[in-house]
N, C-alpha and C positions, 0 to 999 in steps of 0.2 A: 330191333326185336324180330325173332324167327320162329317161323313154325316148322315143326317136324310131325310126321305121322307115321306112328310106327303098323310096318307093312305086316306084324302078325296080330297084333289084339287091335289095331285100328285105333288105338290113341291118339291124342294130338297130343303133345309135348311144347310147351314156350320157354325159347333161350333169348332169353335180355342177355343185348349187349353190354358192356362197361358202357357208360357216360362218358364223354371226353371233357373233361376239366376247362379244357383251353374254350373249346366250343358254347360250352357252357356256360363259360364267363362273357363270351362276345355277345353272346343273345341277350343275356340277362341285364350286360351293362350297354350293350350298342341295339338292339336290336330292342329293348324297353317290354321283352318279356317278366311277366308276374310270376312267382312262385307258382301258381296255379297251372299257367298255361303251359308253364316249362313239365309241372308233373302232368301233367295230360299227352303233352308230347311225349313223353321218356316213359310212361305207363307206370309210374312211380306216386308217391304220397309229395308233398309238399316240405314233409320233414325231410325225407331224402335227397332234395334237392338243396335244398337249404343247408345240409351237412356237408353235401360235393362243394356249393358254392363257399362254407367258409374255408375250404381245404386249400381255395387258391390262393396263393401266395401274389403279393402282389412287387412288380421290380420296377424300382424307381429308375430315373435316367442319372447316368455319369457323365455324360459328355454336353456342354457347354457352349453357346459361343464366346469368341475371345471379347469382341467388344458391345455393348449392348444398349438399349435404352431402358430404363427400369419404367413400367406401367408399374401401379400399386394399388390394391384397396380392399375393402372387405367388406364379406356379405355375410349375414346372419341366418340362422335356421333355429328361431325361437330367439328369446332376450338373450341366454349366456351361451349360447353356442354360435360362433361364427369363425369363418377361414380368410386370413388374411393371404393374400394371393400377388406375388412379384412373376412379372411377364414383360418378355421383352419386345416391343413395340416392333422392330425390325423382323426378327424371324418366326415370331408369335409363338417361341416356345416359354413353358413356366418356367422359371429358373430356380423357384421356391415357392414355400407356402410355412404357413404354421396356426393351427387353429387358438382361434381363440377365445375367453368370456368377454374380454371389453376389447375396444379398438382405441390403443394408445401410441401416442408419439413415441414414446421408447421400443416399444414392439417395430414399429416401422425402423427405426434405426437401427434395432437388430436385426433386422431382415435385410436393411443394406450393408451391414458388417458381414452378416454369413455369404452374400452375394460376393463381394469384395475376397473373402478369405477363400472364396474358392477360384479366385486367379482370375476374374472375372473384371474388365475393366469396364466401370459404368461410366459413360459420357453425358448420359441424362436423366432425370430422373420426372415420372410426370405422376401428379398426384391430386388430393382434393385439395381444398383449404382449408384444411383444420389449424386450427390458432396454433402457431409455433412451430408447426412444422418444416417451413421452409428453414426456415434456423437453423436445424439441426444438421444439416449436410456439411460435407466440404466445399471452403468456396470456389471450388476449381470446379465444382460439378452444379450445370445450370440445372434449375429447377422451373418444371413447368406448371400452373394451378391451368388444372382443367377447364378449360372454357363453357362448358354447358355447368360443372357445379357452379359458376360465379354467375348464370342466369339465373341459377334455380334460386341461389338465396336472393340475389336482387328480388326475383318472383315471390318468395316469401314475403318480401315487405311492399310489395307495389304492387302484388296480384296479377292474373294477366290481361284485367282488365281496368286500370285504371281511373280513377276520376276527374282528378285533377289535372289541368296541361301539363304542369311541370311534373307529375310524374307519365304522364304519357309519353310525354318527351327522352323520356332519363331511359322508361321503358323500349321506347323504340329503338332508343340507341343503344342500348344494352344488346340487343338483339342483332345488331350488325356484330357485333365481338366476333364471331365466328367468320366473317366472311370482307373484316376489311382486317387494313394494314395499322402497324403502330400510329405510326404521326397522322393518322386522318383520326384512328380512335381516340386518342389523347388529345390532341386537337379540335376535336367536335364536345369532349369531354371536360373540356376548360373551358369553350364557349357556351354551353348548355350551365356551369357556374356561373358563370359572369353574367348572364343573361336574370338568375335564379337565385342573385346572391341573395339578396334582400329577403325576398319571401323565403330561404332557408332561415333565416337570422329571426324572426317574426317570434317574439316572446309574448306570453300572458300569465299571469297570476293564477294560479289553481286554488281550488275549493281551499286548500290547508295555508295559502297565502306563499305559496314558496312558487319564484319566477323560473315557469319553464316554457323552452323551445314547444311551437303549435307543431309544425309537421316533424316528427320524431321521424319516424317511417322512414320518408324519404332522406331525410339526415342521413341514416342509417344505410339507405342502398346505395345512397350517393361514398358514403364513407368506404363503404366496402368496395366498392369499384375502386376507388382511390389509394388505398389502402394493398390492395393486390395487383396493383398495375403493372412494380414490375417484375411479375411474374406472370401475368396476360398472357407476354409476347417474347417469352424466349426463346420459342419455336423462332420467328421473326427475327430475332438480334445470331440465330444461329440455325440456317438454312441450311447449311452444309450437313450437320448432321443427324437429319431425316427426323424433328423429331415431332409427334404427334402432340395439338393443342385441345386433346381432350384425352378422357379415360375410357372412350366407349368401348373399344376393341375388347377390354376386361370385364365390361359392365355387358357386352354379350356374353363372351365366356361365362359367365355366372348365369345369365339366365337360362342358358343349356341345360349348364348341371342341374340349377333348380327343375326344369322342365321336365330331364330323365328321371329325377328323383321322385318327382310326384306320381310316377306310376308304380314306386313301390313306399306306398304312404306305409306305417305303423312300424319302418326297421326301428329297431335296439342303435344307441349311440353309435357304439360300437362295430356293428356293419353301416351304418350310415356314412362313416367314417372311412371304413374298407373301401366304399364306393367312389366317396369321395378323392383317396390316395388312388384309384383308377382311371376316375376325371383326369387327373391334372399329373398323375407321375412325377412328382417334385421330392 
């Protein structure tokens, strides 16, 4: 913005400049300027800022790398709104996205089809534990369960404070996963059975007269460790090809955008969206 003052009636005259679109986009999406602030800067109304900013167009990425590790997961913005997010662990770019209302195994399989169909070779694929999903891959292509979701549901059923020894036990050792090798984890994980068979096995009569197992719970964390083992450690069985034994690298990503986002609380779907295809250019 300029002032001019004109040398015969002593006017002041104000010339606004154009807005720069591009500029405009970086403050508002990198910089976590408000609709407000950006009109107080530009001497403008907040509708007029908000009309520059839906004018930009937003250009996703074409170029690829050739061989990749698929990270995967999705995060929510209210119950039927969430973005399913593929990232590749090696060079930390997105490779894709596609939003969604529910988060289903088929969704993810189509997000590794569209990966694959764009000449993309996936060598690994890391994910959560949702039932079935390891399944659904090629068996050529190892599959990693995230090592911190397979604490958190242990921690679901054991708490992080335990009472009992044998689940203190199950709990401590659940908590090396991240930080030891297959055969001492499986190994320490067979012993911790054999030691706790019996008191798994421990039945009593309930109120309705029907015989059930006493510690359910731990059955259950025990089962699930058990149960995903071997997908623990296929970072471990396949060291060659760099591949991370967790989702965090993704599970930051997401709290970024959540972070920038809340400084423009009340947008429409629809630009929240815009914002979003800006985050991640997929």
């Amino acid at each position: 913005m300029q002032r001019y003052k004109c040398a015969a009636c002593k006017k002041i005259f104000i010339c606004k400049s154009e807005i720069n679109l591009v500029q405009l986009w970086i403050e508002y999406t990198q910089g976590k300027q408000t609709y407000l602030q950006l009109a107080l800067k530009y001497n403008c109304s907040t509708k007029t800022i908000q009309r520059k900013i839906d004018l930009v167009k937003i250009e996703c990425k074409t170029t690829f790398p050739s061989v990749v590790n698929v990270l995967m997961d999705t995060t929510y913005f209210g119950r039927k709104f969430g973005v399913m997010v593929f990232k590749d662990s090696i060079t930390g770019q997105i490779l894709f996205k596609q939003y969604v209302k529910q988060e289903t195994n088929k969704l993810y399989l189509l997000g590794i089809e569209e990966i694959a169909r764009r000449g993309i070779k996936i060598q690994a694929i890391i994910c959560d534990g949702r039932k079935g999903l390891f399944q659904l891959f090629a068996e050529d292509i190892p599959v990693q369960m995230c090592n911190f979701h397979q604490v958190a549901i242990v921690r679901r059923y054991l708490t992080k404070k335990p009472k009992m020894q044998a689940s203190i036990e199950l709990w401590e050792h659940t908590l090396l996963l991240k930080q030891t090798d297959k055969e001492s984890f499986e190994g320490e994980l067979q012993a911790w059975h054999d030691k706790w068979r019996d008191f798994l096995n421990e039945r009593k009569i309930d109120a309705k007269g029907k015989n059930r197992y006493v510690h359910t719970k731990l059955r259950s964390a025990y089962r699930s460790l058990k149960t995903n083992l071997p997908w623990l450690f296929t970072w471990y069985d396949n060291m060659g090809l760099q591949i991370p034994n967790t989702t965090n690298a993704i599970d930051g990503h997401f709290s970024d955008l959540k972070n920038k986002l809340r400084n423009h609380n009340g947008l429409s779907l629809e630009r929240k969206m815009k914002f979003i295809d800006e985050f991640f250019k997929a």
